[in-house]
C-alpha positions as CSV (number, residue, x, y, z in Angstrom):
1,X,3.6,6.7,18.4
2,X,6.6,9.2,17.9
3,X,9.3,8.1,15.9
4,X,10.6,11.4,15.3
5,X,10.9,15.1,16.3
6,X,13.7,16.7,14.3
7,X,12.8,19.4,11.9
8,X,15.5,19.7,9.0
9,X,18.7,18.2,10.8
10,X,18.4,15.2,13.1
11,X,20.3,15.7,16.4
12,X,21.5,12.8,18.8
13,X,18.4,12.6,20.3
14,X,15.7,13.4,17.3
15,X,15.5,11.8,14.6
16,X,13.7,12.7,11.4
17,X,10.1,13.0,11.3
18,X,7.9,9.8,11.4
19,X,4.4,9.6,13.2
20,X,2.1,6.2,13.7
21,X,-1.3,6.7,14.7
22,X,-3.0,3.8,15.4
23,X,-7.1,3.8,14.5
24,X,-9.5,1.2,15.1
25,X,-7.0,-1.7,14.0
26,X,-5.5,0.4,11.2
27,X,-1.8,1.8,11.0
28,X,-1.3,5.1,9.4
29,X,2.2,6.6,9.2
30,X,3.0,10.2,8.4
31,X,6.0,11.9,7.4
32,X,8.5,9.1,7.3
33,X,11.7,10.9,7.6
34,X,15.3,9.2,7.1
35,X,15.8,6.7,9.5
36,X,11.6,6.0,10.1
37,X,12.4,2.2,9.3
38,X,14.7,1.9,12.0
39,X,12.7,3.9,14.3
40,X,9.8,1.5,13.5
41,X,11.9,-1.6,14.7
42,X,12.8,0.2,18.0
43,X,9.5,1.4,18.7
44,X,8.2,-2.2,17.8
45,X,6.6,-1.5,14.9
46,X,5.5,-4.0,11.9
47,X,5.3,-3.2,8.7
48,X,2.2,-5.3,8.7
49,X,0.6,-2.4,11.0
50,X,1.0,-0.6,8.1
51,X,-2.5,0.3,5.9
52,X,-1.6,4.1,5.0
53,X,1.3,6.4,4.5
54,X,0.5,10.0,4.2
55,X,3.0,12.9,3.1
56,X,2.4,16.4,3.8
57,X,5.4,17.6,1.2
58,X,8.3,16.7,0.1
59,X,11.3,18.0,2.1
60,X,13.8,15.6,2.8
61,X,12.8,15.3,6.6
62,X,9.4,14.6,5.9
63,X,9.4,12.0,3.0
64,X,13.6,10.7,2.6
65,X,12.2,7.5,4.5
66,X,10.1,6.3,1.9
67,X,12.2,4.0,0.2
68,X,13.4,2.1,3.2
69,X,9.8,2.0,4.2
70,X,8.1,1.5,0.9
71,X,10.7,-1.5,0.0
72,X,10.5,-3.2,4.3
73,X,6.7,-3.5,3.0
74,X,7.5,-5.6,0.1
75,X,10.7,-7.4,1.7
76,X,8.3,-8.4,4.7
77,X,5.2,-9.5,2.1
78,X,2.9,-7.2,3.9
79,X,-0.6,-9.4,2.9
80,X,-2.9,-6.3,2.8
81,X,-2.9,-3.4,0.1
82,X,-1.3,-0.1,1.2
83,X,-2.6,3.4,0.0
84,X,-0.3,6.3,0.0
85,X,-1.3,9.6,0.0
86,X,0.6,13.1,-1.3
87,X,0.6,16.2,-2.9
88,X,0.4,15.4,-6.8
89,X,2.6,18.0,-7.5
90,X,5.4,16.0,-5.6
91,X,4.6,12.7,-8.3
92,X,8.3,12.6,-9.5
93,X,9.7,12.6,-6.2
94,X,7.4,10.4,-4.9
95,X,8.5,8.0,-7.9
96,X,12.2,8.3,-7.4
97,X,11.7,7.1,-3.9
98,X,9.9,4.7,-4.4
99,X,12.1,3.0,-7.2
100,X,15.0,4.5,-5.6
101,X,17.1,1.4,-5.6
102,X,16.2,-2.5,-7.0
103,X,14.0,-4.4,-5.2
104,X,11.5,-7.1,-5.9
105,X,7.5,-5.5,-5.6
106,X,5.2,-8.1,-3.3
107,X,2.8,-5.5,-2.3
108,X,0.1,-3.7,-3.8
109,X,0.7,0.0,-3.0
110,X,-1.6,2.0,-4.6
111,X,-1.0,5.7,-5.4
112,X,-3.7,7.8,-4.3
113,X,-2.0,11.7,-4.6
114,X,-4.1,14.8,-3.1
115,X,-4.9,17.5,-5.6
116,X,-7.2,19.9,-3.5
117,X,-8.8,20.1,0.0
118,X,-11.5,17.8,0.1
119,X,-12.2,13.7,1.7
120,X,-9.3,11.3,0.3
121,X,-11.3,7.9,1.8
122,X,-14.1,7.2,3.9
123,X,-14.2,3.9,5.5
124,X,-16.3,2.5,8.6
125,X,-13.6,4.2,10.9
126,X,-12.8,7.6,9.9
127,X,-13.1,9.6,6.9
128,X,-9.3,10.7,5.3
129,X,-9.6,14.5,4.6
130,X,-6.2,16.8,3.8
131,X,-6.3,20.7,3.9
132,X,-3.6,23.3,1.8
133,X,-1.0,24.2,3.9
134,X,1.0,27.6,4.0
135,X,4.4,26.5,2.9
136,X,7.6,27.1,0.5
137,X,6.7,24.2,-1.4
138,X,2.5,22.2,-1.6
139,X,1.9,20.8,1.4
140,X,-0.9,19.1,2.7
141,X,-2.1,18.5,6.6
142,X,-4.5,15.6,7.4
143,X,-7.8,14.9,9.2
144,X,-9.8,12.0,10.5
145,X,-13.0,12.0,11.3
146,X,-14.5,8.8,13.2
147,X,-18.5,8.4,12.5
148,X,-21.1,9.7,15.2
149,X,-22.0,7.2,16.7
150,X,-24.9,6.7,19.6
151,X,-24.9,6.1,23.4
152,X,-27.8,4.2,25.1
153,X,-28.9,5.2,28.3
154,X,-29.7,2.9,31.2
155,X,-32.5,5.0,33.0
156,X,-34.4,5.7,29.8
157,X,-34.4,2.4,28.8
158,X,-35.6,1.1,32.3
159,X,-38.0,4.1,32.0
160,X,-39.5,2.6,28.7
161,X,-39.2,-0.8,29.5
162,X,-37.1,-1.9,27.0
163,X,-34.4,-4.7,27.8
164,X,-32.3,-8.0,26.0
165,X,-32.8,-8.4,22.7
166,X,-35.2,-5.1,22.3
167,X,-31.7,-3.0,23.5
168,X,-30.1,-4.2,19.9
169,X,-33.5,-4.3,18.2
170,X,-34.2,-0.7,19.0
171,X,-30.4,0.1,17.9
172,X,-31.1,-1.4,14.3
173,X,-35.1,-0.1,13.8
174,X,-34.7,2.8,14.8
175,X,-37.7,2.9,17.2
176,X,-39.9,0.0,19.3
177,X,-43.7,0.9,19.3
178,X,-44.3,4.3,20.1
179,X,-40.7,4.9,21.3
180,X,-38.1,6.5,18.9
181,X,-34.1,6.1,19.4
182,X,-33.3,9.5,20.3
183,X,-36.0,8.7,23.5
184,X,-33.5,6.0,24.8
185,X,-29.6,7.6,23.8
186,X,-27.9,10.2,22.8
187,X,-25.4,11.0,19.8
188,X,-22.0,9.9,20.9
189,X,-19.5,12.4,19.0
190,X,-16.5,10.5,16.8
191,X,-13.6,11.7,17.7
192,X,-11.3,13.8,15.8
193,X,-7.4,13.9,14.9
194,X,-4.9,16.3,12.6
195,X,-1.6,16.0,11.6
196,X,-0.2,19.3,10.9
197,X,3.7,20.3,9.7
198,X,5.1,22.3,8.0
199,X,3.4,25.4,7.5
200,X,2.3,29.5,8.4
201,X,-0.4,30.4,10.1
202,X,-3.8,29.7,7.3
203,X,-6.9,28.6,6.9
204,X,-5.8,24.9,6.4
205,X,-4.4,25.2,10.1
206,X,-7.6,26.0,11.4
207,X,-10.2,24.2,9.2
208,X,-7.8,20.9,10.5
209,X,-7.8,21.9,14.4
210,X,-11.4,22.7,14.7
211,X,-12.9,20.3,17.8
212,X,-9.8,17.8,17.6
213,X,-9.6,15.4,20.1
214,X,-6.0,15.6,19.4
215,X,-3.7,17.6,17.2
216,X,-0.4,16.9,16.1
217,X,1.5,20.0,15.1
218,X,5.1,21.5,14.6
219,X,6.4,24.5,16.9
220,X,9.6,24.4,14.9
221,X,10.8,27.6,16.7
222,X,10.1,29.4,19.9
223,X,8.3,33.2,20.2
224,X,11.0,35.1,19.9
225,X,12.2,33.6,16.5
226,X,9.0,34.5,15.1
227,X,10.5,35.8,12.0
228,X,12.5,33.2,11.3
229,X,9.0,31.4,11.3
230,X,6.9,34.0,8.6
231,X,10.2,33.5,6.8
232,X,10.9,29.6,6.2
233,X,6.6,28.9,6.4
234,X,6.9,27.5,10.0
235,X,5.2,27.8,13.0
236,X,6.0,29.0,16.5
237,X,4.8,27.2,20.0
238,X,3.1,30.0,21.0
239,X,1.6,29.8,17.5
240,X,0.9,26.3,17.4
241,X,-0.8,26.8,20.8
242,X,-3.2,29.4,19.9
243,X,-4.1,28.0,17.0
244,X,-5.2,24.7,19.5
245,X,-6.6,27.4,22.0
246,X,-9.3,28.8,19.7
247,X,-10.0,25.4,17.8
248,X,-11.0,24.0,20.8
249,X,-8.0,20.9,20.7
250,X,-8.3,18.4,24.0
251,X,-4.5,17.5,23.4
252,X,-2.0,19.1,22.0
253,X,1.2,18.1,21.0
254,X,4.2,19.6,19.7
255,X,6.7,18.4,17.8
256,X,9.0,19.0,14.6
257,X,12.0,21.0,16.2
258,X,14.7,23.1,15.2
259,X,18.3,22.0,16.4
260,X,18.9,25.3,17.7
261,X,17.5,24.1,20.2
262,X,18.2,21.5,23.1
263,X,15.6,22.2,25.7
264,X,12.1,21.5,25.6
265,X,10.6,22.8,28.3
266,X,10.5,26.3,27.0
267,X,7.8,25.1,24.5
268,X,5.7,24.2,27.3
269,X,6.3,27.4,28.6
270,X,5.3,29.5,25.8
271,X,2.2,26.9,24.9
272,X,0.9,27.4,28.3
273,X,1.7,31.5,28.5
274,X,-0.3,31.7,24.6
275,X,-3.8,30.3,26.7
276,X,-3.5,26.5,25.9
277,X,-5.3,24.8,28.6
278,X,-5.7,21.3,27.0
279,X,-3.7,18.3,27.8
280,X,-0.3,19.2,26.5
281,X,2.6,16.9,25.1
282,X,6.2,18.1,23.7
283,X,7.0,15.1,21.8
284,X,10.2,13.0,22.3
285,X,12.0,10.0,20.0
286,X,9.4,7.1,20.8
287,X,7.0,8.5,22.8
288,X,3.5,6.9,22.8
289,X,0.8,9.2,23.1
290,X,-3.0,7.9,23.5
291,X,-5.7,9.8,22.0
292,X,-8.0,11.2,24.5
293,X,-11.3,8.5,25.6
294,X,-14.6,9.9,23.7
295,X,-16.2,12.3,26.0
């Protein structure tokens, strides 16, 4: 779910960062910009779907929602613990938004800030990993990872004889006499996702993108304000989509946009003319986006 595509200034039409994946049962919300809680409510959003809220940095339109958000959670008595993840260097600002104004605490949020590349929580789902960013300030991107998992095959199992109960016994064993798992299925990949802002062109970029399923990034600006770009530690469409090209991304989609300009199709445009031929999504204010069935 999109709950905003504006980059530094919000327009009439975009508001401030704010992105809520949904994974298995679990909400996890990144970037919550200024205005993210009222976003949520028009997007129909809880802040019981909440179970993670991951910053990349600590610009204003990436992280200036965390107070309404952080305080909704304990107005509303969310019931479950919420882990919040961020670069450690950001620690005061993530403490002056979180006690930004007086509230009474209900819910356990617990402080879990990123340091260095590396996993940040492994759990039945996915595994949590964040990647260094190229940016004016420490910034972090973020990966999940879902578990391998396995795929039986009809005609091998008819071929072996194995039915009923044997199916789930020969899913827990490992084998059934003289026939192994790997005789009867195969290895069903777990799907991938990144959430990519602010940032050059670095390693992070590509160690995130590598065989997503999908990949949220910002174009912020178009080709031909490349230097802008380079300059400010952002990313171009044309960029973005190469990056998605060579890392092998099923769907794309762009977001995080300057308010120079109005028109989105021109991202498209420069997406498809950089060799993107994925599925391909510009983002808009409360758009829902599905990530792409497991092969």
């Amino acid at each position: 779910m999109v709950l905003g595509t504006a980059s530094q200034v919000p327009t009439r039409h975009r508001n401030h960062n704010g992105y809520l994946l949904r994974w298995d049962g679990e909400g996890i919300l990144f970037d919550p910009g200024e205005g993210t809680q009222r976003q949520m409510l028009r997007a129909g959003v809880a802040a019981h779907d909440l179970n993670r809220i991951c910053v990349t940095h600590f610009h204003g339109d990436h992280s200036l929602g965390l107070a309404g958000v952080i305080q909704r959670i304990n107005l509303d008595r969310v019931p479950h613990e919420i882990t919040a993840h961020y670069p450690k260097s950001g620690q005061r600002f993530f403490d002056r938004l979180r006690y930004a104004t007086a509230y009474r605490e209900t819910v356990q949020l617990v402080e879990a800030p990123v340091a260095s590349d590396g996993d940040l929580a492994v759990t039945p789902s996915y595994t949590l990993e964040a990647r260094r960013l190229s940016h004016p300030v420490e910034s972090y991107g973020y990966r999940l990872t879902e578990p391998d998992g396995r795929r039986m095959l009809p005609d091998r199992l008819a071929a072996h004889g194995i039915k009923g109960p044997d199916v789930g016994r020969i899913q827990r064993e490992g084998s059934l006499g003289d026939v192994s798992l790997d005789d009867v299925s195969e290895v069903r990949r777990g799907q991938r996702f990144a959430f990519v802002m602010d940032t050059r062109l670095c390693d992070g970029v590509n160690a995130l993108a590598e065989g997503c399923d999908m990949l949220v990034i910002e174009s912020t600006f178009l080709d031909e304000d490349e230097q802008l770009a380079v300059d400010h530690g952002h990313l171009t469409a044309g960029q973005a989509a190469r990056a998605a090209r060579d890392a092998g991304v099923r769907h794309l989609v762009l977001t995080h946009f300057s308010q120079r300009y109005s028109e989105p199709d021109e991202f498209e445009r420069q997406a498809r003319a950089a060799g993107y031929e994925g599925e391909l999504t510009v983002a808009h204010d409360l758009l829902r986006v599905p990530v792409p069935k497991r092969r």
